[in-house]
LUMTI-508827 format. One line per 10 residues: number of its first residue (from 0); for each residue x, y, z of N, C-alpha, C. Coordinates in steps of 0.001 Angstrom, whole numbers, plus 524288, in hexadecimal, padded with zeros to 5 digits. Example, Ala and Ser with C-alpha at 12.3 -4.5 7.8 and 13.67 -1.06 7.14 Angstrom:
residues 2
0	83386/7E9C6/81E78/8300C/7EE6C/81E78/83390/7F31C/81E78 | 83232/7F736/81BA8/83566/7FBDC/81BE4/83264/8001E/81EBE $
***
This chain:
residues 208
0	EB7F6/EC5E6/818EA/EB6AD/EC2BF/8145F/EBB91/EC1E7/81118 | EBBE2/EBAE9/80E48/EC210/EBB2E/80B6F/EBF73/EBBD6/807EC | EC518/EBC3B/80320/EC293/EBDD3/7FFB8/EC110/EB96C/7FC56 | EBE18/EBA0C/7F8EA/EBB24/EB3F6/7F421/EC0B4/EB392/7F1DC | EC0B5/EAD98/7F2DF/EC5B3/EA957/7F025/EC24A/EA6DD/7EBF2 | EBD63/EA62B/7ECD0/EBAE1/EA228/7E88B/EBB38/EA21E/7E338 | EBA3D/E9F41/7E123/EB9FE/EA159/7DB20/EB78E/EA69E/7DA05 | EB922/EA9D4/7D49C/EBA3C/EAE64/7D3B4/EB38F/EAE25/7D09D | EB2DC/EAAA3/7CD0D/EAFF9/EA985/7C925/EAB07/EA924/7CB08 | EAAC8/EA79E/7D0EA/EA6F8/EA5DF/7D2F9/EA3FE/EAC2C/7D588 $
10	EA6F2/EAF37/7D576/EA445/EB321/7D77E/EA1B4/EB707/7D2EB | EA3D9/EB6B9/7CE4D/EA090/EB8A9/7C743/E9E57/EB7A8/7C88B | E9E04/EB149/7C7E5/E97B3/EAE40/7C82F/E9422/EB051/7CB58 | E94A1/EAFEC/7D115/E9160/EB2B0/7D3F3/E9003/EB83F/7D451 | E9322/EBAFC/7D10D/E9126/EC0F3/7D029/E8E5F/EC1F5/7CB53 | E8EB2/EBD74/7C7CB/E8DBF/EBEB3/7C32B/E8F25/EC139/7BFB2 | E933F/EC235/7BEEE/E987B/EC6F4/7BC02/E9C54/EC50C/7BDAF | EA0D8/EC4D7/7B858/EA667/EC363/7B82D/EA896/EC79B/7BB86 | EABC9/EC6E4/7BF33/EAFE6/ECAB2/7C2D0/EB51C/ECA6E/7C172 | EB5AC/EC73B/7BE54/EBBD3/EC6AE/7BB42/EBDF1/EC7F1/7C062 $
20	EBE2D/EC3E0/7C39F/EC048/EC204/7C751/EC66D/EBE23/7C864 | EC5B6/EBBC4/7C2F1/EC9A4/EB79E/7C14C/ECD6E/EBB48/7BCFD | ECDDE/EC035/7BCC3/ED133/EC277/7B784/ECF91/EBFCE/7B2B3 | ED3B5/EBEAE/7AFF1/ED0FF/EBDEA/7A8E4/ECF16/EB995/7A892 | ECEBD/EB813/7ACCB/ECBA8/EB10D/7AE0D/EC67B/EB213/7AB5D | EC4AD/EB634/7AD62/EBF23/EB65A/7AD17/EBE87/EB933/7A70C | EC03B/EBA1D/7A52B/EC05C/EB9E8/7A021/EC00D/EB648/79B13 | EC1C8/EB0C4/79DAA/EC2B1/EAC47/79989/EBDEA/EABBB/79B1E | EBD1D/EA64F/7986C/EB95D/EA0C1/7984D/EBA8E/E9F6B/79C67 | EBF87/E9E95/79EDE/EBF63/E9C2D/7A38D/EBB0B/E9EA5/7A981 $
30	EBA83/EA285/7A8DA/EB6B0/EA573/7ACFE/EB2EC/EA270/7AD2A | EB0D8/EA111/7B20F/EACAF/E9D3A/7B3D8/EA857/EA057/7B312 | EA88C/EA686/7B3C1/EA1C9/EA931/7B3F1/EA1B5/EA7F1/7AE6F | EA3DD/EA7C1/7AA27/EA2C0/EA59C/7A542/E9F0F/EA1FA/7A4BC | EA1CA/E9D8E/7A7B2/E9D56/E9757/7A6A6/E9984/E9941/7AA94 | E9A04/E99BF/7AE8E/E97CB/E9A08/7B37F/E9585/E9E9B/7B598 | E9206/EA244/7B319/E91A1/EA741/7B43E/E8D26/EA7DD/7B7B6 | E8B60/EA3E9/7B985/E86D5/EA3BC/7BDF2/E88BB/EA2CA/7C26A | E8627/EA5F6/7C70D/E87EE/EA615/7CD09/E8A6D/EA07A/7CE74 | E8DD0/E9FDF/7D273/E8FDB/E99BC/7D31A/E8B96/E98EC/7D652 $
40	E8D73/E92E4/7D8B2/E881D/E90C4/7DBEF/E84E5/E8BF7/7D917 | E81C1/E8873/7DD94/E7E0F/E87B1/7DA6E/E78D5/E896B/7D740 | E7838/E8DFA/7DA21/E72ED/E909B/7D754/E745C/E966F/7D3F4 | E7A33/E94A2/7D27B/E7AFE/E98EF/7CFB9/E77B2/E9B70/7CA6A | E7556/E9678/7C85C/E72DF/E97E3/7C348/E6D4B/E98CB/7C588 | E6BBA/E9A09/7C9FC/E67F1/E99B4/7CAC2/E65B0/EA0B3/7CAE6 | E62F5/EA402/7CA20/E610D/EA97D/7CBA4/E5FF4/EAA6F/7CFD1 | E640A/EACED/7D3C9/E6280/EAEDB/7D8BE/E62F8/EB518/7D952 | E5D85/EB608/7D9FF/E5B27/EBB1A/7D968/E5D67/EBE3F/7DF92 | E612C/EC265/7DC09/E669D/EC694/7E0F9/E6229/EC9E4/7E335 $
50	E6339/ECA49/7E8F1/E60B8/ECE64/7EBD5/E6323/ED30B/7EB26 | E620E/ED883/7EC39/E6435/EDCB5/7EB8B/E6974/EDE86/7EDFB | E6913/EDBC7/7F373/E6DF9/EDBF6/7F554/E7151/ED7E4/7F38E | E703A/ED310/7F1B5/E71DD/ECFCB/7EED3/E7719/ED2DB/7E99E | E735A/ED58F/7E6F4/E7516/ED7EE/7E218/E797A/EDB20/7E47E | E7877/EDF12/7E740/E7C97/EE137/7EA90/E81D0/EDE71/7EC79 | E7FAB/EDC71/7EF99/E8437/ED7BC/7F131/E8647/ED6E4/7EECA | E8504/ED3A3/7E97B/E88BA/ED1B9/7E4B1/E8C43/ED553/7E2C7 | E893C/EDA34/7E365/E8CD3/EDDED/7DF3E/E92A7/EDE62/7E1BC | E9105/EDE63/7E71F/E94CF/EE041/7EC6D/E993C/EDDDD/7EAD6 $
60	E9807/ED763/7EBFD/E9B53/ED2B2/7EAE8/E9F15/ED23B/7E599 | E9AFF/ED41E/7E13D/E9ECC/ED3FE/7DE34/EA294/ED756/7DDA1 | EA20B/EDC9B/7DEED/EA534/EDFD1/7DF72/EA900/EDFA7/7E084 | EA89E/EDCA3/7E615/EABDC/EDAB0/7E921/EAFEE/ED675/7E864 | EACB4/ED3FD/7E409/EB1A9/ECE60/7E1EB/EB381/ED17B/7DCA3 | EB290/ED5FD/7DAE9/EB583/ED6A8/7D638/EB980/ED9D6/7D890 | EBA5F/EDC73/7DCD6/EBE71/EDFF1/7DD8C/EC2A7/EDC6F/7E21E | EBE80/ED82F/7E3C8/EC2AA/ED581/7E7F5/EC2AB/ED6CC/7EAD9 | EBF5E/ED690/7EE33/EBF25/EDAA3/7F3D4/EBC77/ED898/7F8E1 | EBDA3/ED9CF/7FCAA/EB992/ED814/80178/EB434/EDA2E/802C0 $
70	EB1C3/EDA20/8070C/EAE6F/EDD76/808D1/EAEE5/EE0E8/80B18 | EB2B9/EE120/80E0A/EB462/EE5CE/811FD/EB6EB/EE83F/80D5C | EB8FC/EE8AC/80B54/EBBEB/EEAC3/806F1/EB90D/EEF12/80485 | EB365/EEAFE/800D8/EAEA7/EEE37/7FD0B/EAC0D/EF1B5/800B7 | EAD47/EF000/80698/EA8AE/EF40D/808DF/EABD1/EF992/80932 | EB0B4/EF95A/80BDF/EB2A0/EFD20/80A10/EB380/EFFFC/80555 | EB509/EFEDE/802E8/EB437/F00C6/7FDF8/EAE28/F03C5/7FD7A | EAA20/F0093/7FDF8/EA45A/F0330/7FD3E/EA6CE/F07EB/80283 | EA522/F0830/806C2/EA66E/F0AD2/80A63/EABF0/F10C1/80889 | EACC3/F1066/8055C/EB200/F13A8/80248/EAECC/F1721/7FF54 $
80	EAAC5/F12D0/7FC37/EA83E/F15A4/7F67B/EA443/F181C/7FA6B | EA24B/F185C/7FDA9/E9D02/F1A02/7FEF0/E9D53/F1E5E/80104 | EA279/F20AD/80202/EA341/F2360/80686/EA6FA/F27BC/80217 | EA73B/F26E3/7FC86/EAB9A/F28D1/7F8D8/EA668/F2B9A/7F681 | EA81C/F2F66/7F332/EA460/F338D/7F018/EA41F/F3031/7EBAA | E9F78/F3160/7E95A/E9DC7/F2ED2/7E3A3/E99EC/F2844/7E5E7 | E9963/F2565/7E0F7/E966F/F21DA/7E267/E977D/F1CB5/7E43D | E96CC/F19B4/7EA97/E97AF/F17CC/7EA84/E9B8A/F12E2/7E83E | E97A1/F102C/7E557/E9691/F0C41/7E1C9/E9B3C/F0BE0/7DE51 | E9BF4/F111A/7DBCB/EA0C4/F11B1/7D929/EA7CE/F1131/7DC3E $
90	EA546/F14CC/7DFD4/EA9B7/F1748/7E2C5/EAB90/F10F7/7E618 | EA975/F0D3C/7E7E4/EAAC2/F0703/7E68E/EADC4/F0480/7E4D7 | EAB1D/F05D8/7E042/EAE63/F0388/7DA29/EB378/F05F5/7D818 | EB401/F0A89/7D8B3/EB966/F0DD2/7D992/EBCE2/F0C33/7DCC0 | EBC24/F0BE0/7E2C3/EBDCB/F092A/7E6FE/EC1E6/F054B/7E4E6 | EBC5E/F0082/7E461/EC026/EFADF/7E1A0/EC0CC/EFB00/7DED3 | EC1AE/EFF35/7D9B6/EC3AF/EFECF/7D576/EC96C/F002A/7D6E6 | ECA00/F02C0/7DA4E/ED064/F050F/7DB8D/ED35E/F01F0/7DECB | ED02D/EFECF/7E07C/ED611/EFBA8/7E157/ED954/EF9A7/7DEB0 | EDE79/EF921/7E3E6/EE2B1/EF7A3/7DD66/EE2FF/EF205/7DD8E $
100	EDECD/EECC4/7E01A/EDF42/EE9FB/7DB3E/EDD79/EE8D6/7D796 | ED89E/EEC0F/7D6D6/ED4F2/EEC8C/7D2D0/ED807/EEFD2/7CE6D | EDBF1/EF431/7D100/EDDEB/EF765/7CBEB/EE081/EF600/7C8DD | EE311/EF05A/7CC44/EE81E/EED6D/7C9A6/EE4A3/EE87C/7C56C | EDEC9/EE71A/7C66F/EDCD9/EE4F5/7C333/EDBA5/EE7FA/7BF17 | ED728/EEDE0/7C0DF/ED55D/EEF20/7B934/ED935/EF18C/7B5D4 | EE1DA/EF107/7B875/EE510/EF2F0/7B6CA/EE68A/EEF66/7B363 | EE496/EE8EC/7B4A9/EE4C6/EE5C5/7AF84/EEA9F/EE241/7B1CA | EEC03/EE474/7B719/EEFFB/EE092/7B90F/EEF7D/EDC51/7BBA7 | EE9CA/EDBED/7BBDA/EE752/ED4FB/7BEE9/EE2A3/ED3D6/7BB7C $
110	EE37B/ECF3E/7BB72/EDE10/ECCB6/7B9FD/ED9A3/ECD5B/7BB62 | EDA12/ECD20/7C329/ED6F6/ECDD8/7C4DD/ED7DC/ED12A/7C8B1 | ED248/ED475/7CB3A/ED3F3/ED58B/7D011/ED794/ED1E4/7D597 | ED67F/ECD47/7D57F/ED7A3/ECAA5/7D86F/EDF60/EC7D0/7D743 | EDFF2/ECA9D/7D26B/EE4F4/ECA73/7D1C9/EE72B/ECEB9/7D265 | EE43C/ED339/7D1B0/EE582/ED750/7D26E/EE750/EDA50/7D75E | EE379/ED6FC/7DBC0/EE484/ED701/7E113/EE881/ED41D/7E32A | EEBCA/ED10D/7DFAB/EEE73/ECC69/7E0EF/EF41F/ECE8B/7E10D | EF557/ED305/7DB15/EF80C/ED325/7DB85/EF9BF/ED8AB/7DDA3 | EF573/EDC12/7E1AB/EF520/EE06C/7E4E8/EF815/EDF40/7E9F7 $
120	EF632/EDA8E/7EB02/EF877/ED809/7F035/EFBBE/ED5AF/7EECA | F007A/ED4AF/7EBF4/F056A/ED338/7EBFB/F0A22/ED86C/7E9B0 | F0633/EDA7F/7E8D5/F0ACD/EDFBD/7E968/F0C1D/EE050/7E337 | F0911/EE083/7E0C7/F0AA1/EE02B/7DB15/F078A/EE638/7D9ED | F04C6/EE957/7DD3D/F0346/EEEA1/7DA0C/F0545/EF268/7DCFC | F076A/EF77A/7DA7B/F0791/EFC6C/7DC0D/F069B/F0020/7DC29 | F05F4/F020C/7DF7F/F030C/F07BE/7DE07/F061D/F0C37/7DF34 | F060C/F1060/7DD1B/F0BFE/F140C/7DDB6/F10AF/F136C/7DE31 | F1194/F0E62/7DB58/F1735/F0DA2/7DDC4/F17F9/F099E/7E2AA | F137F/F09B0/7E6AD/F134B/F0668/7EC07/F0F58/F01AF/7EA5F $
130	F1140/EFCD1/7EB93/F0E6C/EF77D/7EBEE/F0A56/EF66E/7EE80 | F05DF/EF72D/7EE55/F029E/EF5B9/7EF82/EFD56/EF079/7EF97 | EFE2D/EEEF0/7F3B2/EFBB2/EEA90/7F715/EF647/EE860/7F765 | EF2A5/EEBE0/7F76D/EED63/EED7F/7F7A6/EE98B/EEC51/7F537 | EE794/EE94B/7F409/EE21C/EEB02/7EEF7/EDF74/EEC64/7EF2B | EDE12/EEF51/7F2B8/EDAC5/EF2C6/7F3B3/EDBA1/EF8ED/7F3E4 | EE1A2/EFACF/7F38F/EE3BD/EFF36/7F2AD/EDFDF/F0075/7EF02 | EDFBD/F060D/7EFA8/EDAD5/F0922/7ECE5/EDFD5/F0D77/7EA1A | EDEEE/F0DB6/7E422/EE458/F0EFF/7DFEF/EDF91/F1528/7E0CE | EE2BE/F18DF/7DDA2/EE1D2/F1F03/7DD92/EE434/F214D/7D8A8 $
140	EE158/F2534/7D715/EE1B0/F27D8/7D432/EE7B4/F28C7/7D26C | EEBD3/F274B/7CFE5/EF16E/F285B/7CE7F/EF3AB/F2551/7D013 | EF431/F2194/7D434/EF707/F1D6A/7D52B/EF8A4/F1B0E/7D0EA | EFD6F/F167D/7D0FF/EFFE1/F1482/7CC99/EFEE7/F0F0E/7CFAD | EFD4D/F0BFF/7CB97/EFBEC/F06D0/7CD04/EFFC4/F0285/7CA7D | F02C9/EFF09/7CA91/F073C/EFD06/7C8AA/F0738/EF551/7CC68 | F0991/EF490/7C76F/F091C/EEE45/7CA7F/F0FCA/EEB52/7CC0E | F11F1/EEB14/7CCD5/F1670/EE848/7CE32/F168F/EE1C2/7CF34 | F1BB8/EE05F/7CFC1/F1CE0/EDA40/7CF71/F2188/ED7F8/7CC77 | F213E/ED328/7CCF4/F2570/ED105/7C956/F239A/ED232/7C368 $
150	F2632/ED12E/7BF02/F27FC/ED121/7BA0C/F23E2/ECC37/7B852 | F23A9/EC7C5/7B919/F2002/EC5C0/7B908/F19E8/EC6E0/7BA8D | F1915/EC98D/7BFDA/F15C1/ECA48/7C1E0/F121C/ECFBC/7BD81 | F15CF/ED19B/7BBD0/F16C0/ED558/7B752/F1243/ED3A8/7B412 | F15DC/ED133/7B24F/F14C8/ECE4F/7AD99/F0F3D/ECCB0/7AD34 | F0D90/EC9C9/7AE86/F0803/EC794/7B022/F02A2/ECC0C/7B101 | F0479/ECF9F/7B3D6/F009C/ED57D/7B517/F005F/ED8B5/7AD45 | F04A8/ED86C/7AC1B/F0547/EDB7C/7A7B9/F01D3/ED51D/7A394 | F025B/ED201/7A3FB/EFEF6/ECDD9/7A111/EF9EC/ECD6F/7A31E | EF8A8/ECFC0/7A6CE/EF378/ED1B3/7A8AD/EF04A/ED4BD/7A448 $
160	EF3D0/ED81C/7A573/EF31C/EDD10/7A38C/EF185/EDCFE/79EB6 | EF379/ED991/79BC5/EF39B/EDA45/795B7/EEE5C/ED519/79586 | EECCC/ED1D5/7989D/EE809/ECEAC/79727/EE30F/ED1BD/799A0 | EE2B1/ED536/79C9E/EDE90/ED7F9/79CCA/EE038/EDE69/79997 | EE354/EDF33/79717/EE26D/EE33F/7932B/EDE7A/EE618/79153 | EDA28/EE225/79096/ED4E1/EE2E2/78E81/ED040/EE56A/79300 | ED23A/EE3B1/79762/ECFC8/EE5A6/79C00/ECD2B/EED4E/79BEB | ED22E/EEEB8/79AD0/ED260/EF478/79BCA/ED2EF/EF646/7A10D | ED407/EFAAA/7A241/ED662/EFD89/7A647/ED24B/F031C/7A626 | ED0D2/F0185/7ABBB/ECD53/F086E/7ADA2/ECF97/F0CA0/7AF47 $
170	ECD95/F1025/7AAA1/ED1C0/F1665/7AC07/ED2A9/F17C8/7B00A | ED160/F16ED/7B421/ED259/F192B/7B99C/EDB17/F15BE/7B9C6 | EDA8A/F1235/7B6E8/EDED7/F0FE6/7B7DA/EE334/F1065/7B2CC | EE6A3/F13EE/7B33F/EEA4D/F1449/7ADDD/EEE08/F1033/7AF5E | EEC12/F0AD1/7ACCE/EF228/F057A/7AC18/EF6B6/F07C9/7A83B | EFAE6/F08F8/7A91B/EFE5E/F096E/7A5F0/EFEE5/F04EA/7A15F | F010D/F05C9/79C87/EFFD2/F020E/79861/F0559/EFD53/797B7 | F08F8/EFFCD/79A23/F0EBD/EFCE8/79B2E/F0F74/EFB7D/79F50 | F0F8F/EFD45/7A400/F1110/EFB1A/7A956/F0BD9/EFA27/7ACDB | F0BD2/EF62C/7B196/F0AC6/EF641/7B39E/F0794/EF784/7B84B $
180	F05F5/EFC5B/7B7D8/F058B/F01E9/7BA07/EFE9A/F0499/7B75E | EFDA9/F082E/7BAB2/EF93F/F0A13/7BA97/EF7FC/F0FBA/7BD53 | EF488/F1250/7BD57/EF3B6/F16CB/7BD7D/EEDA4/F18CE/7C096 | EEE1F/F16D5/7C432/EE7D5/F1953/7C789/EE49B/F1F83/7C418 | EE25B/F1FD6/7C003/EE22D/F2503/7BD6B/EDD35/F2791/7C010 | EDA54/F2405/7C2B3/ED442/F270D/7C5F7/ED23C/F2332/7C907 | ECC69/F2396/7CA2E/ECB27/F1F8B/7CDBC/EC63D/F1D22/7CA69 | EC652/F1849/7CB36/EC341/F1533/7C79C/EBC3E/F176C/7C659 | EBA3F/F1783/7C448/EB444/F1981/7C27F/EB1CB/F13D6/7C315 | EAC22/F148A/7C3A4/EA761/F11BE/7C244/EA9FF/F0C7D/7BCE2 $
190	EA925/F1082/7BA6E/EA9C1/F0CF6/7B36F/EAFD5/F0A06/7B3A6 | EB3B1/F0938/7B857/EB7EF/F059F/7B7B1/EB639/F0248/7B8F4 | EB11F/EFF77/7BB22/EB253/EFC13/7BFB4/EAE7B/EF812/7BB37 | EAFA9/EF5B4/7B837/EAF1D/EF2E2/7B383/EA9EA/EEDFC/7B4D9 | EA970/EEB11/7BAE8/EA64E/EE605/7BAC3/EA1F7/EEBCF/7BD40 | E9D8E/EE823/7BAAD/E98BF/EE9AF/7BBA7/E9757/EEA60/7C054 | E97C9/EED65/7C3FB/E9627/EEDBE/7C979/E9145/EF1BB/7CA66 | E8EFD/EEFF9/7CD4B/E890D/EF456/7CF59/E8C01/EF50E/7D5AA | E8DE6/EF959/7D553/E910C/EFC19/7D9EF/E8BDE/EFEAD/7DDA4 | E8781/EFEBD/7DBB2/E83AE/F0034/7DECB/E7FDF/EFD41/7E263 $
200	E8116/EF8AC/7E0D7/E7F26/EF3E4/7E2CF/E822E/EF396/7EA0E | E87BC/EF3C5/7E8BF/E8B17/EF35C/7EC9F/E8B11/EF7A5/7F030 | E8842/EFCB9/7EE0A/E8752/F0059/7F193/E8330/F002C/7F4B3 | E7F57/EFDFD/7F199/E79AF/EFCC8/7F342/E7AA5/EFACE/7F9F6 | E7CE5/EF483/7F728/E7D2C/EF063/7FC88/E8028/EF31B/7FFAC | E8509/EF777/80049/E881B/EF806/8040B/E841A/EFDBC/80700 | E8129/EFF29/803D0/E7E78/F0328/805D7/E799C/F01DA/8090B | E774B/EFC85/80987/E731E/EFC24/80DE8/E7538/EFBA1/81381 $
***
């Protein structure tokens, strides 16, 4: 499966919840789930009553478009948590919370995940000192997380930085307040993982 090129906006709509998919896009007036907050389609305004696996499904999917991910990917991941001590559902959400291009997003150095992944694969993050490639690298407890590039390229991450300010940063992650740089301090909890997810839903469907 490739991955969705389509519009970003179009998949809110169909989940029904903003995924701040577009970075601070989705913040203005300009955000289409704004005007447009009903499923796309023609019978979007219409009530179509979700089957149970339906509901499931959705949850799956969205999950899946907020972290950026495949299927073979989420199944592993489920397949990780199920087989790890503690609860599922959570142990998931920990998972994809640690990757590093998600770490390099709630570090306030991308807009989006999908920039965040952008600039994983050009060699702009490090971890200990070594460049890393990956976005899917899974960060650990003490690692040093750090971004590199040109002076310009600089520039722009640190103007990131300062327009999501307001965002905040989850303790599991100490951002240094001057440089660049970051601090793996634990492994993410339940209460970081900020969009509303029913992680039990996704256990449900992977468990029949």
């Amino acid at each position: 499966m490739a991955r969705y090129a389509g519009p970003a906006c179009r998949v809110c709509r169909r989940q029904g919840i903003k995924l701040f998919l577009k970075g601070t896009k989705c913040t203005t007036d300009k955000c289409v789930f704004n005007k447009r907050g009903f499923p796309p389609g023609q019978h979007g305004k219409s009530r179509i009553k979700m089957s149970d696996y339906g509901l499931r499904l959705r949850e799956k999917q969205k999950v899946k478009h907020i972290y950026g991910i495949f299927e073979r990917q989420f199944r592993r991941y489920f397949d990780i948590a199920s087989r790890s001590r503690g609860v599922t559902g959570e142990k998931l959400l920990e998972l994809l919370e640690r990757r590093l291009d998600n770490v390099i997003f709630r570090l306030g150095y991308a807009s989006s995940r999908a920039q965040a992944r952008q600039m994983v694969l050009h060699g702009h993050v490090v971890v200990n000192g070594r460049p890393v490639n990956v976005p899917s690298f899974m960060v650990r407890a003490g690692q040093m997380v750090s971004v590199r590039g040109t002076e310009e390229q600089l520039k722009r991450v640190r103007e990131t930085r300062e327009i999501l300010k307001d965002r905040g940063v989850p303790q599991w992650l100490g951002r240094h307040s001057e440089e660049l740089k970051a601090t793996i301090q634990g492994n993410p909890s339940r209460d970081d993982v900020q969009f509303p997810i029913q992680e039990q839903l996704i256990v449900e469907l992977y468990s029949k």
